[in-house]
C-alpha positions as CSV (number, residue, x, y, z in Angstrom):
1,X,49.5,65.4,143.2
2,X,51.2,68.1,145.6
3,X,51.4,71.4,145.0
4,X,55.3,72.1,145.0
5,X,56.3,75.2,147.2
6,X,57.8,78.1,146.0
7,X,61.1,76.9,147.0
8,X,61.2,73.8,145.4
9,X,63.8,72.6,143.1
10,X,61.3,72.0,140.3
11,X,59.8,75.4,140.5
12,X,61.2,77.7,138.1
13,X,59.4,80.6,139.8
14,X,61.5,83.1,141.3
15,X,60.9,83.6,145.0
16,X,58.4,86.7,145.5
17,X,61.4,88.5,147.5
18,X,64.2,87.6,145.1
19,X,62.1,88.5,142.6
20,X,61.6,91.8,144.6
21,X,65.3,92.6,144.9
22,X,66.3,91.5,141.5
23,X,66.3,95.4,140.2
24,X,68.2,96.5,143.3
25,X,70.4,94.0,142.7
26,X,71.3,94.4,139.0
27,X,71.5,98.4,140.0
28,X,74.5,97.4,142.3
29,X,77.9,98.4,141.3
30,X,80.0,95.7,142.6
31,X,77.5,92.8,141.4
32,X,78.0,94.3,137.5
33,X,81.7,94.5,138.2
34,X,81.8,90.7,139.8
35,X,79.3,89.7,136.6
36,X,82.2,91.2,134.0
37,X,84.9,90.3,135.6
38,X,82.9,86.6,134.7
39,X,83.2,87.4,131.0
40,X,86.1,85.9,129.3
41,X,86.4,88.8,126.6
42,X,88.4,91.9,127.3
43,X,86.6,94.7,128.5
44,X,86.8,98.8,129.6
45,X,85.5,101.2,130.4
46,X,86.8,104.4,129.4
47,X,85.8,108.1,130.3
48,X,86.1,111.3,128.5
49,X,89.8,112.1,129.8
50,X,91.0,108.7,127.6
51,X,91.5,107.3,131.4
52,X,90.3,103.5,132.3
53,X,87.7,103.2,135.1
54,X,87.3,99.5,134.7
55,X,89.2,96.6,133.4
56,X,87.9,93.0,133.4
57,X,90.0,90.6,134.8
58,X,90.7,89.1,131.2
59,X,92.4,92.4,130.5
60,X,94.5,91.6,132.6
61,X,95.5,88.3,131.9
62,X,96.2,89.6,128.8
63,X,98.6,91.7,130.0
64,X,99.9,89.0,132.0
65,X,103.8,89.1,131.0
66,X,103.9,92.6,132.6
67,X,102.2,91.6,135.9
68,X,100.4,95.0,135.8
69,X,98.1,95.0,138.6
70,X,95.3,97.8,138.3
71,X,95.1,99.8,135.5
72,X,92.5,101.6,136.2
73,X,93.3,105.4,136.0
74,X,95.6,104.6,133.2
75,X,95.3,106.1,129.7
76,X,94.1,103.3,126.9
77,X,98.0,103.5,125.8
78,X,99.7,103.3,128.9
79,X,97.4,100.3,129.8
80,X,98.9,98.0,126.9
81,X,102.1,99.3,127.6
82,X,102.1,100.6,124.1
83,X,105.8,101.3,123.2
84,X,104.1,104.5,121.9
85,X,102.2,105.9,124.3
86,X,101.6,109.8,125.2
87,X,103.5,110.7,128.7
88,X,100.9,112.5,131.2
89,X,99.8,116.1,130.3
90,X,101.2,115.5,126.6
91,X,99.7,116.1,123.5
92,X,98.5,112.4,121.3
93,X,101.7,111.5,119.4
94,X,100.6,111.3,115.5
95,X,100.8,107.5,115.7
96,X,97.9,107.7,117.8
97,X,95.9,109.3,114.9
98,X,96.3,105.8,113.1
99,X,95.6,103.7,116.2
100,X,92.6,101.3,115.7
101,X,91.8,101.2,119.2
102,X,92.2,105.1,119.8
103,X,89.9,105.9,116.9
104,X,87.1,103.6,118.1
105,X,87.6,105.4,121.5
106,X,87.1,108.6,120.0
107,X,83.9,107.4,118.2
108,X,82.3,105.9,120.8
109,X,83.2,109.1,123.1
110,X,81.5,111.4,120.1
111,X,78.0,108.9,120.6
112,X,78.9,106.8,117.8
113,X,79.3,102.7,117.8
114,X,82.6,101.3,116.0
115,X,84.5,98.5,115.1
116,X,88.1,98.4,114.2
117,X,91.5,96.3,114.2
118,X,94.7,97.6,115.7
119,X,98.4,96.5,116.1
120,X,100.1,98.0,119.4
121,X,103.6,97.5,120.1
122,X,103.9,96.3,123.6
123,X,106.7,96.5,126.2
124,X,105.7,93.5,128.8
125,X,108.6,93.0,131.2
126,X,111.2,94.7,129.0
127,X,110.3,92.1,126.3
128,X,108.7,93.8,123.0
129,X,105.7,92.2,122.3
130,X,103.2,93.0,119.1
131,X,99.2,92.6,119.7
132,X,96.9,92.7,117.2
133,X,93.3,93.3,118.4
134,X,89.9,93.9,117.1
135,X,87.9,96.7,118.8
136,X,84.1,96.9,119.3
137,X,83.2,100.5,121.1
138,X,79.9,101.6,122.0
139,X,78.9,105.2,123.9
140,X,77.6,104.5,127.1
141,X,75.2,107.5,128.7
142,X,75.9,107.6,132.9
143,X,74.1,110.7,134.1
144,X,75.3,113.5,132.0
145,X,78.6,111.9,130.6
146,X,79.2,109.7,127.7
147,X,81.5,106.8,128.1
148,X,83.3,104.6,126.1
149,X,82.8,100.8,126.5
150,X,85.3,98.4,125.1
151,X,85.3,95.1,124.1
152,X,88.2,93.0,122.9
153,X,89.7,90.3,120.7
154,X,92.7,88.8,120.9
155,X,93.1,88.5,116.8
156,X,97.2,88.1,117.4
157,X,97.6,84.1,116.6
158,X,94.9,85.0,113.3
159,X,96.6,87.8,111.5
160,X,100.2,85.9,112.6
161,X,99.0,82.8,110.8
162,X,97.4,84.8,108.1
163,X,101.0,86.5,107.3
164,X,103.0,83.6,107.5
165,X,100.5,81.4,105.2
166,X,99.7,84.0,102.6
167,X,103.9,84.8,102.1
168,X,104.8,81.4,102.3
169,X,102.3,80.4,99.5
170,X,102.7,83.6,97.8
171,X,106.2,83.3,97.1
172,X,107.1,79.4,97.0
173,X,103.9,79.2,94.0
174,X,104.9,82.0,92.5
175,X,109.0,79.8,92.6
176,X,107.1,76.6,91.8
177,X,105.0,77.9,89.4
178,X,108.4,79.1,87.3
179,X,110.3,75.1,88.3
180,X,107.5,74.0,86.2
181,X,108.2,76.2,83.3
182,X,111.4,75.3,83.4
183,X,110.8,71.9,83.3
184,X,108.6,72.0,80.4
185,X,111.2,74.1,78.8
186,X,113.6,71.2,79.5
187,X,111.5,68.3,78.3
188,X,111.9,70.2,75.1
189,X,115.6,71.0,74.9
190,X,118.4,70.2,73.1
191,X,121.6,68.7,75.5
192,X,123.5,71.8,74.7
193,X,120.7,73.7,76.9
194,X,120.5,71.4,80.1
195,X,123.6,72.9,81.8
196,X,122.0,76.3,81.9
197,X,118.5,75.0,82.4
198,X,119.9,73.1,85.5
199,X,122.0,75.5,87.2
200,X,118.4,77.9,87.0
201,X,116.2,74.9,88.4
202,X,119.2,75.2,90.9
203,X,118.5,78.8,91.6
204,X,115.2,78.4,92.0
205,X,115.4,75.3,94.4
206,X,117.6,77.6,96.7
207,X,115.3,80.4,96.8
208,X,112.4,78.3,98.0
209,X,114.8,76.8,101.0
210,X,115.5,80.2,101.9
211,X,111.6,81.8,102.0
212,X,111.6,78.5,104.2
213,X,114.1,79.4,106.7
214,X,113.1,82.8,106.5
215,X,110.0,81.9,108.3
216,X,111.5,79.5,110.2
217,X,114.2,82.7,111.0
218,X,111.0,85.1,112.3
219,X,108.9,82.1,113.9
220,X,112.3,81.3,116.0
221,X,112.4,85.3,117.1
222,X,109.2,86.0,118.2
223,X,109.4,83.0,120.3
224,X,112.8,84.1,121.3
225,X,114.6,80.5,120.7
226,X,116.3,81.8,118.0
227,X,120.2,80.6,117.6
228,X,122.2,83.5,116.3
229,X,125.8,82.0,114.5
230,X,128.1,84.7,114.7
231,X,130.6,84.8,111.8
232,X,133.3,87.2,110.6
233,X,132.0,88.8,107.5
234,X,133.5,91.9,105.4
235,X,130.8,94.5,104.2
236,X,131.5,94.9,100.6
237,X,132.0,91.2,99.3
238,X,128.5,90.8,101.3
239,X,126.4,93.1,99.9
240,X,127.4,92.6,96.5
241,X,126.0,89.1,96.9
242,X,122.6,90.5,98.1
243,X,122.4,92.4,94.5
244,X,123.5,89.8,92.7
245,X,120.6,87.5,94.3
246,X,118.3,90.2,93.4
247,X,119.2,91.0,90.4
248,X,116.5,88.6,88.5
249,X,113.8,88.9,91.2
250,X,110.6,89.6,89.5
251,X,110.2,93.1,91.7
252,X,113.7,94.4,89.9
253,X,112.0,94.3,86.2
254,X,112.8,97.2,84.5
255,X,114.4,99.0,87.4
256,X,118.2,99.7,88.3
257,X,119.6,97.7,91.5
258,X,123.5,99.6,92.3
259,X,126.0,99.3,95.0
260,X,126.8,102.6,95.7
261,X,130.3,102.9,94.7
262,X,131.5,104.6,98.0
263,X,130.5,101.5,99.8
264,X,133.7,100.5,102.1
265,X,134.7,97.2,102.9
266,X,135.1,97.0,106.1
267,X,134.9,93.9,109.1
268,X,131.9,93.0,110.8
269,X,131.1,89.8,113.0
270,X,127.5,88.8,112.4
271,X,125.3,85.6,111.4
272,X,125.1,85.4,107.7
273,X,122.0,84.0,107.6
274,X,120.1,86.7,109.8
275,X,121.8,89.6,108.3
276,X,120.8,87.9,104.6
277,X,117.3,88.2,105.6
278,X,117.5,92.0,106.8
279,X,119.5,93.3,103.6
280,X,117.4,91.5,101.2
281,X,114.1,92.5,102.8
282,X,115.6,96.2,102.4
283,X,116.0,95.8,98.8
284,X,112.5,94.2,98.1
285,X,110.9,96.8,100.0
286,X,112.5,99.2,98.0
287,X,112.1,97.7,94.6
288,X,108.6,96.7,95.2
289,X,108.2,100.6,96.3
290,X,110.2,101.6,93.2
291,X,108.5,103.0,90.0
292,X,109.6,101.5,86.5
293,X,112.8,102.8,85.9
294,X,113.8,103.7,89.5
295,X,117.1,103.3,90.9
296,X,117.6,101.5,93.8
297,X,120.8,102.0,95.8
298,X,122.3,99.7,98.4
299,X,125.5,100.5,99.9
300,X,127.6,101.2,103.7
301,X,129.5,103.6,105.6
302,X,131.2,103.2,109.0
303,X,130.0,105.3,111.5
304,X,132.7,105.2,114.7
305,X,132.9,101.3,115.6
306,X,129.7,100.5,113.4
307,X,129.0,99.8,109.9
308,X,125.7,101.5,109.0
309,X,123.8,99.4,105.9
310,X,121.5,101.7,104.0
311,X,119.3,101.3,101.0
312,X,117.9,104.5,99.1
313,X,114.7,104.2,96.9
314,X,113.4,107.2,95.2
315,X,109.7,107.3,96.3
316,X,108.4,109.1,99.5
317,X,106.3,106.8,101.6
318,X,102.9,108.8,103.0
319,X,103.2,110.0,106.8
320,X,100.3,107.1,107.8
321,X,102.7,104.3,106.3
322,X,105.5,105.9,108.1
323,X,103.8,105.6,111.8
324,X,103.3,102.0,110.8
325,X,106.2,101.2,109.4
326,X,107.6,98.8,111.7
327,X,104.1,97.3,113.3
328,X,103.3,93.6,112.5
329,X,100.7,92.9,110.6
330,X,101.3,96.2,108.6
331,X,101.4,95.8,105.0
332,X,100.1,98.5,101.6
333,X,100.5,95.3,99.9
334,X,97.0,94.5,100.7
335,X,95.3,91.8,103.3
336,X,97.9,88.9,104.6
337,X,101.1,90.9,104.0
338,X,103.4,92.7,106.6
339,X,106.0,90.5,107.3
340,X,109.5,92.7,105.9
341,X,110.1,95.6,107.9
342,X,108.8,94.4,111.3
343,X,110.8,91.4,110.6
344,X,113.8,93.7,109.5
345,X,113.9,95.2,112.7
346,X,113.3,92.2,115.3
347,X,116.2,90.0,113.7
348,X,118.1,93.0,113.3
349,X,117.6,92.8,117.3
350,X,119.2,89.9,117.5
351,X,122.3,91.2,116.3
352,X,122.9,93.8,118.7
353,X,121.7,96.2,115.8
354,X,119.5,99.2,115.5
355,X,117.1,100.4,112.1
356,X,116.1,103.5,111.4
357,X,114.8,105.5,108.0
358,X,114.1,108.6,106.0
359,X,111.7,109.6,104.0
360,X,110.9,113.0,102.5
361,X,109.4,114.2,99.2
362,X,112.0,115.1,96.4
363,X,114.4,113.0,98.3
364,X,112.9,109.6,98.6
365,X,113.3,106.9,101.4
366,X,116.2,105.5,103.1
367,X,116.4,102.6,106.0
368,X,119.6,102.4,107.7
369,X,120.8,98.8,109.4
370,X,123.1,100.1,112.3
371,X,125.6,97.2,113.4
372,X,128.3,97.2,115.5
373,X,131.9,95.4,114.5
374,X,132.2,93.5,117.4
375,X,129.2,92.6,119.2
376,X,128.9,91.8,122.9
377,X,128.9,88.3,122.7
């Protein structure tokens, strides 16, 4: 048989001068950045002023919406367009001490490895987007400098599905689960009873078409196809519905739910729907935050043209649940939670509205729904 050359196509040997110029090559700077920009996961570099000296092109495609060009020179923040993020020659604003993807930088920058999730806020051509991403940093040693290395996941779709899934089966099991008592209940009753049994199978059938169009509601939003039906509404008859709604939720047991008597009733044109959503998210927020025998207070002021919505709970939440209030995927109900106040605030977007809150010790927590009487429509 022949001997097959060096060159041949069944050879697997590497030519004697590839071979040769294989270190050299690997050493060159624009071959590693060609051979990353090849990797379809996220990845920076990051040096010890927080600035980015490299970005993979898959960075940027996940930045796409913004069309942002090079980042490199950028701070980590400024890079995702985090809604947050510090202003040149500034000091870190405190939400940055929470940040997933800040605290991995750090740690990789102080020699250590580390893994972590994070939720940033995104502005991407004056749209608000919210990314959720997992983090894997590792110190890198170049000369006398340690660097961070970055690599990313794109976790968004996961933890969005995650939510919606564990609310949705949380709360229509928990309204199933209490059809079925009642059904047994009625298999058992005298016909005096069924009138009242009826009218709270009623009840219960209502609440679990609204959990359904409450996702429906947010799913709509973030995709920015949501319809908003703008009706003429007056404050006072409104809100009094919201408590009344509320008033046998498991999460008011053994606590006080009040419309503050001050309340006024005055005109506002909204979508009842939407606004539904908002005031009765408040409320569960702040009953589920509520000790046994807490007081929760709804009630509304006007505030020039506007009618300002609050609701007044008597616990103070702790400063790392304040920075996060409002971020996706943010929950101190545990894993798979963290739909209320982000949600709160984007359909409160879409009707022309603004939310805000207060929360100090001895004086509890309050989140105001700023809406204007007459939207632009």
């Amino acid at each position: 048989m022949p001997r097959q050359s060096a060159e041949s196509p069944g050879n697997s040997t590497i030519p004697a001068p590839v071979d040769r110029q294989l270190p050299e090559l690997l050493q060159s700077a624009e071959l590693i950045r060609k051979l990353l920009n090849l990797v379809p996961m996220p990845l920076m570099v990051i040096n010890r002023d927080w600035r980015v000296v490299f970005a993979n092109q898959a960075v940027l495609k996940l930045l796409s919406p913004s069309d942002p060009g090079h980042v490199s020179g950028l701070r980590e923040g400024d890079t995702f367009h985090c809604v947050h993020a510090r202003e040149k020659g500034e000091k870190p604003l405190p939400l940055c001490q929470v940040c997933g993807m800040a605290q991995a930088v750090a740690a990789a920058l102080n020699g250590r490895d580390m893994v972590s999730d994070c939720r940033i806020s995104c502005d991407l051509s004056g749209a608000s987007h919210s990314l959720d991403l997992r983090v894997w940093a590792v110190p890198l040693v170049v000369g006398k400098e340690t660097i961070s290395f970055l690599a990313l996941a794109d976790i968004t779709d996961q933890k969005r599905r995650a939510v919606l899934e564990n609310v949705c089966f949380h709360d229509l099991l928990n309204t199933l689960t209490g059809v079925r008592g009642v059904l047994d209940v009625l298999s058992h009753s005298e016909v005096t009873e069924l009138p009242d049994l009826c009218r709270t199978l009623g009840r219960m059938t209502e609440h679990s078409i609204e959990e359904i169009n409450a996702l429906r509601f947010l799913s709509q939003a973030e995709q920015t196809t949501l319809q908003v039906v703008w009706e003429d509404l007056t404050t006072r008859e409104f809100l009094h519905g919201s408590l009344q709604a509320l008033h046998n939720h498991s999460a008011a047991s053994g606590k006080t739910l009040i419309l503050d008597p001050e309340t006024v009733d005055a005109a506002v044109r909204s979508d009842r729907r939407l606004l539904r959503r908002v005031v009765d998210n408040l409320l569960l927020n702040a009953l589920e935050a509520s000790h046994a025998g807490g007081t929760v207070q709804l009630g509304c002021h006007l505030t020039g043209n506007h009618v300002d919505i609050w609701v007044h709970n008597e616990t103070c939440m702790p400063p790392e649940v304040q920075l996060q209030v409002f971020q996706r995927s943010f929950s101190t109900k545990g894993s798979g939670r963290g739909i209320g106040t982000y949600s709160i605030r984007l359909l409160t977007s879409y009707l022309q509205g603004a939310v805000a809150f207060t929360s100090t010790p001895g004086e509890g927590t309050t989140f105001h729904v700023t809406l204007p009487q007459e939207p632009v429509l």
